[in-house]
N, C-alpha and C positions, 0 to 999 in steps of 0.2 A: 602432789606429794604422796607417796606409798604409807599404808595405813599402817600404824605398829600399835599393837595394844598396851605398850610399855608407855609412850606417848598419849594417849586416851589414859590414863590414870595419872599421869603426874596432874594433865589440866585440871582434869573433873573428881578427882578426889586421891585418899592414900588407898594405898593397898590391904584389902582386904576380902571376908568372907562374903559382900555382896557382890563386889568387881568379879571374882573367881565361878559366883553362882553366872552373872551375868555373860562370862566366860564361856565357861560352860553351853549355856544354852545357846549362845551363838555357833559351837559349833556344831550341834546338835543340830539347828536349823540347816546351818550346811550340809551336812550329814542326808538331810530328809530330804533336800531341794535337787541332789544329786539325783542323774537316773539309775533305777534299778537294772543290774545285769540281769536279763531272765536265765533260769539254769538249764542246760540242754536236755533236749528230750532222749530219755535212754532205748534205744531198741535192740533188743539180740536178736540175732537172724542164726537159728537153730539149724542145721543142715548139714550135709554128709561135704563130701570131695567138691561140688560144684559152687557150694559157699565157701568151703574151707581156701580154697582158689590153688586146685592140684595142679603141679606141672609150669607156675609161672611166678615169675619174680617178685617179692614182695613191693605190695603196693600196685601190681595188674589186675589183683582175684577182685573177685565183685565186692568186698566189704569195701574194702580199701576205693574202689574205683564208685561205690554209690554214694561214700562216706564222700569224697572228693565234689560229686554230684550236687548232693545236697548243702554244701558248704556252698557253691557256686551259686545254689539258689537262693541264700540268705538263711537256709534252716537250721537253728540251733537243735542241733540232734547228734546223739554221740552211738556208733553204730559198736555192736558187740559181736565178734565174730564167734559164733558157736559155732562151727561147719568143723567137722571132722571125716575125714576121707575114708570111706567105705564103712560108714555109718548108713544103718537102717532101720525104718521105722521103730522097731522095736530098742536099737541103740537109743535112737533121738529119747524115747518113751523111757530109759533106764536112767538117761538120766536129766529131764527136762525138770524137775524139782530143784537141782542144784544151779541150773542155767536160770532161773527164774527168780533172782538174788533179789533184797528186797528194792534194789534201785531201779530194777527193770519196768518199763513203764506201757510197751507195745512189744510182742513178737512177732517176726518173719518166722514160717515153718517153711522148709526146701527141702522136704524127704520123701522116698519114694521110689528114686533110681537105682537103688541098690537090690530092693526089694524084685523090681520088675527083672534086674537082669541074674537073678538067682533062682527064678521062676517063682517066689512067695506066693502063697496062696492071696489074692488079691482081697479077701475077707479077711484076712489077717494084717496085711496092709491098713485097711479102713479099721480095724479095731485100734491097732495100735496109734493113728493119727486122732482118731475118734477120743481116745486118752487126752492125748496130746493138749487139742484143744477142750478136753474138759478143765484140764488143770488152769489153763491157761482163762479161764472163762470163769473159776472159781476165784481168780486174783484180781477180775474184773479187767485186765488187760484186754485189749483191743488186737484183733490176728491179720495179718494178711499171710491167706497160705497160695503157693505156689506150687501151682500142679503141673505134671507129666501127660503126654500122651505115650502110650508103649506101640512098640513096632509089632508086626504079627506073627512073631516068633512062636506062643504057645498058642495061637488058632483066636478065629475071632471071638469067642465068649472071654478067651482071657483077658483078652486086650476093651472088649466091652464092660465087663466088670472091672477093670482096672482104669480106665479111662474113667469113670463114672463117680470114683469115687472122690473126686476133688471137690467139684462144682456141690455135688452132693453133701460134703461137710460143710462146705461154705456156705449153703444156704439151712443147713440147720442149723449151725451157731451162730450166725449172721456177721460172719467171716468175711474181709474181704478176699476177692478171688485172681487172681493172674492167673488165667487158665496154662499156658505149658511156658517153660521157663527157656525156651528154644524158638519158641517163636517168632523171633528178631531176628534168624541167622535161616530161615529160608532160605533155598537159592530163591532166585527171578527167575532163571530156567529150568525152574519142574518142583516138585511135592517134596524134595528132599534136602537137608539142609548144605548150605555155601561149605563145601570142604576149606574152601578160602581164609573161613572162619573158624575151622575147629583145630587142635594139635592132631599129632602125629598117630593118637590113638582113635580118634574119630570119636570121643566121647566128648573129650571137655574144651569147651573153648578156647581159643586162645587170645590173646587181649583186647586183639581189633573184637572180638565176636564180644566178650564181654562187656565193652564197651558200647556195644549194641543192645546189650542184654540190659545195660545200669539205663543208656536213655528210654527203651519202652517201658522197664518197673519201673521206674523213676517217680510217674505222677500216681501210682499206685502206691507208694511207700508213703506221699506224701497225705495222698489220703489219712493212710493208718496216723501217721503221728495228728492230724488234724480231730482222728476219732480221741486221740489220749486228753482226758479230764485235768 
C-alpha cells in the first residue's frame, strides 16, 4: 500500500501543530539524505584568435571542443571563453580584471602569438604576462599558461628571448606549464607542422588540428582544476 500522510493522521491522531512539525522534519530528512550536486568548476581561458577559435564553426574552436572533452571525462567544469582574435599580451593585460569575475575559480592564459608576429619586443611580452599572472595569483587562482615557440624571423636572440619567457613565468609563479600550443600538429615528416592540420592561412588550426590540440592540453587542464580549493 502507497504511504499517504493524510492516512498516517486520521489513524494516529487529529490534525495538528505536532503532526505538521513532525511533517516537516520528515521532509527535511529527505531533503538531507538526497545527494548533493557538486557546482562546476569555473575556468576562463584568456586568449587571443587561437582560443577565441578564428576561422571555424561554432562548437570546432578549442573552448567549445575541451569543454566537450572534459564533459566526456566526467569533469564538472564550466569553460569561459575569453579568447579574442588579434589580442595581445598587453590586450589580454587591459583587460584581465574584468575577465576574472568573482565566479572564476582557475585561468588558462593563451597569449603571445600576436605579439611575436608583430615583432614585440619580447621583454615587453614577459612584462605584460608577468602582470597577468600577478593578478591572477593575487585572487589565489591556480594558472596553466600555454606557451609559443616563435619561428626565426627576427634572428636567434629574438626567438631566444622570446622562447624563454613561458617556461620562465611558470616556474616563478608555480604555474602550470604547456610548453607550445602547436605541438600536437607536428608533421611525422620533418620539424614543421601537418599543413593537414592547419586552415588555409597557415596560422590556425583547423578542427581535426584542434582536436589534437584539446586531447594533448587535455590532462593539463585537468591538472589546473585538480590545483582549484
Amino acid at each position: 500500500m502507497r504511504w499517504r500522510p493524510s492516512l498516517f493522521l486520521h489513524r494516529y491522531g487529529p490534525r495538528g501543530a505536532v503532526h505538521k512539525r513532525w511533517l516537516a522534519a520528515f521532509a527535511v530528512s529527505v531533503t538531507l539524505a538526497a545527494p548533493l550536486q557538486a557546482e562546476p568548476v569555473v575556468v576562463a581561458a584568456l586568449g587571443d584568435s587561437l582560443t577565441q577559435g578564428y576561422g571555424l564553426p561554432q562548437g570546432d574552436g578549442l573552448v567549445p571542443q575541451l569543454q566537450a572533452w572534459l564533459d566526456a571525462q566526467g569533469v564538472e567544469t564550466r569553460l569561459i571563453n575569453a579568447g579574442v582574435s588579434g589580442d595581445t599580451t598587453a590586450g589580454g593585460l587591459a583587460r584581465i580584471d574584468w575577465t576574472l569575475t568573482p565566479d572564476v575559480q582557475a585561468l588558462i592564459v593563451g597569449l603571445g602569438g600576436n605579439d611575436f608576429l608583430r615583432g614585440i619586443d619580447p621583454a615587453l611580452t614577459r612584462s605584460n604576462l608577468d602582470a597577468i599572472l600577478d593578478r591572477a595569483e593575487a585572487r589565489g587562482l591556480p594558472v596553466l599558461l600555454i606557451g609559443l615557440h616563435s619561428a626565426g624571423n627576427y634572428g636567434p636572440e629574438y626567438k631566444a628571448a622570446f622562447d624563454a619567457i613561458f617556461p620562465d613565468l611558470a616556474a616563478a609563479h608555480g604555474a602550470l606549464l604547456y610548453p607550445d600550443f602547436f605541438e600536437a600538429l607536428t608533421s611525422d615528416d620533418g620539424p614543421g607542422i601537418d599543413p593537414e592540420l592547419m586552415q588555409a592561412d597557415g596560422i590556425h588550426p583547423n578542427a581535426k588540428g584542434v582536436a589534437l590540440v584539446v586531447q594533448s592540453l587535455g590532462p593539463k587542464v585537468l591538472e589546473l582544476i585538480d590545483r582549484v580549493e
